[in-house]
LOVO-607007 format. One record per residue (C-alpha): residue in one letter; x, y, z. Coordinates in pm, whole numbers, plus 50000, padded with zeros to 5 digits. Example, Ala and Ser with C-alpha at 12.3 -4.5 7.8 and 13.67 -1.06 7.14 Angstrom:
// residues 2
a512304955050780
s513674989450714
// end
This chain:
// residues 426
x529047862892418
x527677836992661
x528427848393032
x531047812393089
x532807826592824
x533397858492971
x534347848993301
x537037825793150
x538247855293005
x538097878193312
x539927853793469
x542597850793245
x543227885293224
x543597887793580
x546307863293593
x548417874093322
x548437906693460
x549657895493797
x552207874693616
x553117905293415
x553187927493702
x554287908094026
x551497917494165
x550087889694393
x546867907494457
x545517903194137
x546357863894153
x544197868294490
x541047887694293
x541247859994039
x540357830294267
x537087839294322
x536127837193970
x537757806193941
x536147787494222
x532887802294051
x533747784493738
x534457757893885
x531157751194082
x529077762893769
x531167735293587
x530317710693856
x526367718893848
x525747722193477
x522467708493394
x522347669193287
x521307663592931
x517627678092857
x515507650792761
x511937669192684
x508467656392538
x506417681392392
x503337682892277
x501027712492136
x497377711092043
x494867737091874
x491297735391978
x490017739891575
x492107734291272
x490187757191066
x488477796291202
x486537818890978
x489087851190992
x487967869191307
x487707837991542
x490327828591807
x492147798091872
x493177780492187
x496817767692215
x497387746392476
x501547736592502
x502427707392717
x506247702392837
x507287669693028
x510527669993185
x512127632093108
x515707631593237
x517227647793570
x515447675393757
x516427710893611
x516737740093826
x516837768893575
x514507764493278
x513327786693030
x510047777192761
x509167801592500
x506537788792198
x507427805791872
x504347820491722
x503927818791362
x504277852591133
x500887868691157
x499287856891435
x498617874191733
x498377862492075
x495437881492230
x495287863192589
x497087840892791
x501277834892798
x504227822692552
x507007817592791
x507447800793134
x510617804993355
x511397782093657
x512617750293797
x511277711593661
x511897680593828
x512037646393678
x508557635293530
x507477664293591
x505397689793400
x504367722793272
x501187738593087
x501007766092836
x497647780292719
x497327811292527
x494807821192266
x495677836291889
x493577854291597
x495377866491277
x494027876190940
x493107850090660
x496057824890589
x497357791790660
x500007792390969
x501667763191090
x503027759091425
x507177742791452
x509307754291714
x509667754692086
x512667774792209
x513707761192571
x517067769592723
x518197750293059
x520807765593314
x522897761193600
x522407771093929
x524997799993855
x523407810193555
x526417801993356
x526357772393156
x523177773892940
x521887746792702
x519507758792390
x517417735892266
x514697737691966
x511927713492021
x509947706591665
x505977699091787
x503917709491440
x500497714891418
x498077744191155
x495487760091136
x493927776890828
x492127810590895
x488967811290626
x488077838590457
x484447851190600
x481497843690348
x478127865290332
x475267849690205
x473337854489905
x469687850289881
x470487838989523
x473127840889259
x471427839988915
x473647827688584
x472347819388275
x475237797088045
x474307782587711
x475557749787820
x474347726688100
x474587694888284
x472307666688306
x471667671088737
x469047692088875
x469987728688979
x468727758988959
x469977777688640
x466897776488424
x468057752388133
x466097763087815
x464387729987739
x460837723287860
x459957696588160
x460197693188556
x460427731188654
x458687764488813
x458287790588542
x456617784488242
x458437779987917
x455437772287668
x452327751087573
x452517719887377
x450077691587318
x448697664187627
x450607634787632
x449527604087863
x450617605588233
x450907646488219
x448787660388521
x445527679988499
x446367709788655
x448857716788384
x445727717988123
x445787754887957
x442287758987892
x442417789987725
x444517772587439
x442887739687456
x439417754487384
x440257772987040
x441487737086916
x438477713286928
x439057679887006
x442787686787132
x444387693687476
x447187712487560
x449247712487850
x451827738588020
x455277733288017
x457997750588223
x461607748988240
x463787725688345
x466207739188617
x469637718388626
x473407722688703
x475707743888539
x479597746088515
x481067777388669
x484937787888665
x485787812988936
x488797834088862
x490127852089096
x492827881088995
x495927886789207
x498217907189031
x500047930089155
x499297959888913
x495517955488934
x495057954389312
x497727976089464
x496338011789420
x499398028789629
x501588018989904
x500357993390107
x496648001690054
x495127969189803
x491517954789700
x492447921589770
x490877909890062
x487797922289899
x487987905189610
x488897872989829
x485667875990012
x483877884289744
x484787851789553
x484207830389932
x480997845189910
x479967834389511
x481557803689590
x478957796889852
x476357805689654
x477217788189328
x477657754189562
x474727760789755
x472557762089389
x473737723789321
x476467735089052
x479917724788994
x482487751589086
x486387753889009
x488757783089158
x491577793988944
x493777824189081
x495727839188845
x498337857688936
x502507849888912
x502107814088909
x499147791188883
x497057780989133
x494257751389026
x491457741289222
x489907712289005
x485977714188996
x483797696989238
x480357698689393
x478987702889768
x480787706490118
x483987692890051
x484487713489726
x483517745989921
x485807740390206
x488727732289911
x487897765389774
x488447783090096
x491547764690233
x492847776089823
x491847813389905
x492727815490226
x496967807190088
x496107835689835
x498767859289746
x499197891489577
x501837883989309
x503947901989067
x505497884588721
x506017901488416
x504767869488277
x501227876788382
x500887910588356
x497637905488115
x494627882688070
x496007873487753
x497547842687886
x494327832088102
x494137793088069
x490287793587930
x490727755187833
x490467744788172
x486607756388185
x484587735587939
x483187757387660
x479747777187667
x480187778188019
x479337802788275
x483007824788372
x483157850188735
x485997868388720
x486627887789069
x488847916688950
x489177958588953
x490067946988607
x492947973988392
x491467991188137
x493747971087879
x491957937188036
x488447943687812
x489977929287511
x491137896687681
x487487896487855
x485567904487485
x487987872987353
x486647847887592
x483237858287569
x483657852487172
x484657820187226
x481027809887380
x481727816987729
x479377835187936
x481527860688117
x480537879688465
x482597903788601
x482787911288950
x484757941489032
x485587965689332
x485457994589273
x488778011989229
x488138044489177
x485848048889465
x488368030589645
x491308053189613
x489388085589629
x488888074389958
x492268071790007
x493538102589883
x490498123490038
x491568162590107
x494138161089838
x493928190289580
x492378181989251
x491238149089354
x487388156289279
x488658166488862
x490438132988835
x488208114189025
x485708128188772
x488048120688460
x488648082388584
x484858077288697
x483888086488276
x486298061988182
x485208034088429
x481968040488266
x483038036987917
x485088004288004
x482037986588146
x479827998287830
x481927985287612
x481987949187790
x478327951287845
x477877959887451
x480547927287374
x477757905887642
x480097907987924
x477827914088253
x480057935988488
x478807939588800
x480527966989042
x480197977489414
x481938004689662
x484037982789903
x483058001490204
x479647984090117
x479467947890196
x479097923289923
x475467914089998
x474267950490019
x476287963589682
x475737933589463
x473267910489607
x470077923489481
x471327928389152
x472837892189159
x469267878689205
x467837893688883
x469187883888576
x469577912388272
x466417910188025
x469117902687733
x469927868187935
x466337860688041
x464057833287844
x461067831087736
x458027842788003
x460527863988189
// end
């Protein structure tokens, strides 16, 4: 109840109950709040006529980094004598210096400054409303006002770096990269020896084989290195992150796909995000700078989601990554998930798994609880015997402790590739 309001009806209690009564004093009490009234009626504040304008310093911060909000208010009709500014921060952001709201007086053409600084976790946050409430001199007739000044930023998820990520799919594109390419020509390691042909150079003569043949030369020839196409997937259902409460893999898996990202660009390859989860989310394939910061601006709007329409992998759109293709799924991946996994990798594709792990995960979690060492036991055998059977089906699984960063749990191993996907000379 505003405080005009409540004065009218003091007032008119008052009176009726000196009319009632015949009691002249309370007419007398009454006149008071009735000149008040009055004056505060006289002295409202004019209509508020505001410009408003908010900017960010950066539109885009790796998660961790501030930002710098600067408001600007400009009064643009008749002075006002009681004014109140508050900015309305977005969900999830927190403002870790500097101030929201500004009380005090503003004359015509006048101004007034708001800078405060924000950090939140990964997400995209857009800025909308300005709440500003003008007053009398009394306090008594208030005006609200909502002033709409936009303005986002997207918070990035951070990205480690990889000395290498090393992939090996049967099928590859015609640009230079690094994924060794099984055909012999421009390259590093050596692939195999075939006869001299005019224009090859003379440091590539094998003289070993060259002098068992007489009157022929041969020649080393290594390995062409070129693109490859990669599909990221990136799993964000609800029943295979969530291990209990409010305690989820998520964000891990989120860097962890930034991170591959990165590295897959960074190699000269084309990379495409998919995030499967209740609906989906498509981030069409692309190459370089722009297709990495697309990637990042698509993971950092990523969302756990729940639909009994996705529960499996069964229903993972595989025709949107050509075939023979190299597959990274980023998932603690159910144990009723190996079949869809085996499926894809029978259709041609070359399938790495990337998971956290989730049985280190939530013993961590539930550390000090009775019996937790015997089922952490039980679960750890049958984590093992899920990723042996995908290994024995040619799915590479790699896994890492989440309390580990990426680089440290799965770099090295990233580098190498397994001796069943190396070529010849390797």
């Amino acid at each position: 109840m505003s405080r005009s309001l409540l004065l009218v009806l003091l007032i008119y209690g008052l009176v009726l109950a000196g009319l009632i009564t015949l009691r002249g004093e309370l007419l007398v009490l009454a006149l008071p709040l009735l000149l008040y009234l009055g004056a505060s009626l006289v002295y409202r504040p004019s209509a508020v006529h505001l410009s408003v304008d908010r900017r960010l310093d950066a539109s885009r911060v790796i998660e961790g980094q501030p930002v710098r909000v600067t408001l600007s208010i400009t009064n643009l009709g008749a002075p006002l004598e009681n004014l109140q500014i508050g900015e309305v921060i977005p969900s999830g952001l927190r403002v870790i210096e500097g101030e929201t709201r500004v009380v005090g007086a503003l004359g015509a053409d006048e101004g007034v400054e708001l800078a405060y600084t924000v950090a939140g976790p990964r997400g995209l946050y857009g800025f909308s409303d300005v709440r500003v409430s003008a007053g009398d001199t009394f306090d008594l007739q208030t005006e609200q006002i909502v002033e709409r000044s936009g303005g986002r930023v997207f918070v990035l998820p951070q990205v480690e770096k990889l000395s290498r990520a090393m992939i090996r799919p049967r099928r590859t594109r015609i640009f230079a990269g690094l994924v060794p390419a099984r055909r012999g020509g421009p390259g590093v390691e050596f692939f195999g020896v075939r006869e001299y042909q005019s224009g090859d150079s003379r440091r590539w003569i094998n003289q070993r084989v060259s002098a068992r043949f007489s009157g022929e030369i041969y020649v080393n020839e290594f390995e062409q290195e070129r693109a490859v196409d990669i599909g990221l997937i990136l799993d964000a259902r609800h029943s295979a992150n969530v291990l209990g409460g409010d305690h989820s893999l998520f964000e891990k898996s989120v860097q962890a796909t930034a991170t591959l990202a990165d590295a897959f660009l960074t190699g000269g390859n084309r990379v495409g995000l998919f995030i499967y989860g209740g609906s989906v989310s498509w981030t069409y394939p692309g190459y370089g700078k722009v297709q990495r910061e697309r990637i990042l601006q698509a993971l950092a709007r990523a969302r756990i989601q729940q639909s009994p329409v996705f529960e499996g992998l069964d229903l993972l759109p595989a025709r949107l990554f050509p075939i023979r293709s190299q597959l990274v799924m980023v998932s603690p991946l159910r144990v009723d998930d190996a079949c869809d996994l085996i499926r894809l990798r029978a259709r041609g594709y070359r399938v790495l798994l990337v998971a956290p792990d989730p049985v280190d995960a939530e013993v961590r979690l539930l550390e000090g609880r009775k019996g937790v060492e015997v089922a952490a036991r039980i679960a750890r055998l049958e984590r093992a015997h899920l990723n042996r059977r995908l290994a024995q089906a040619g799915v590479r699984v790699l896994e890492w402790r989440t309390e580990v960063p990426f680089q440290v749990g799965v770099g090295g191993v990233l580098a190498q590739l397994p001796l069943w996907e190396r070529g010849p000379g390797r």
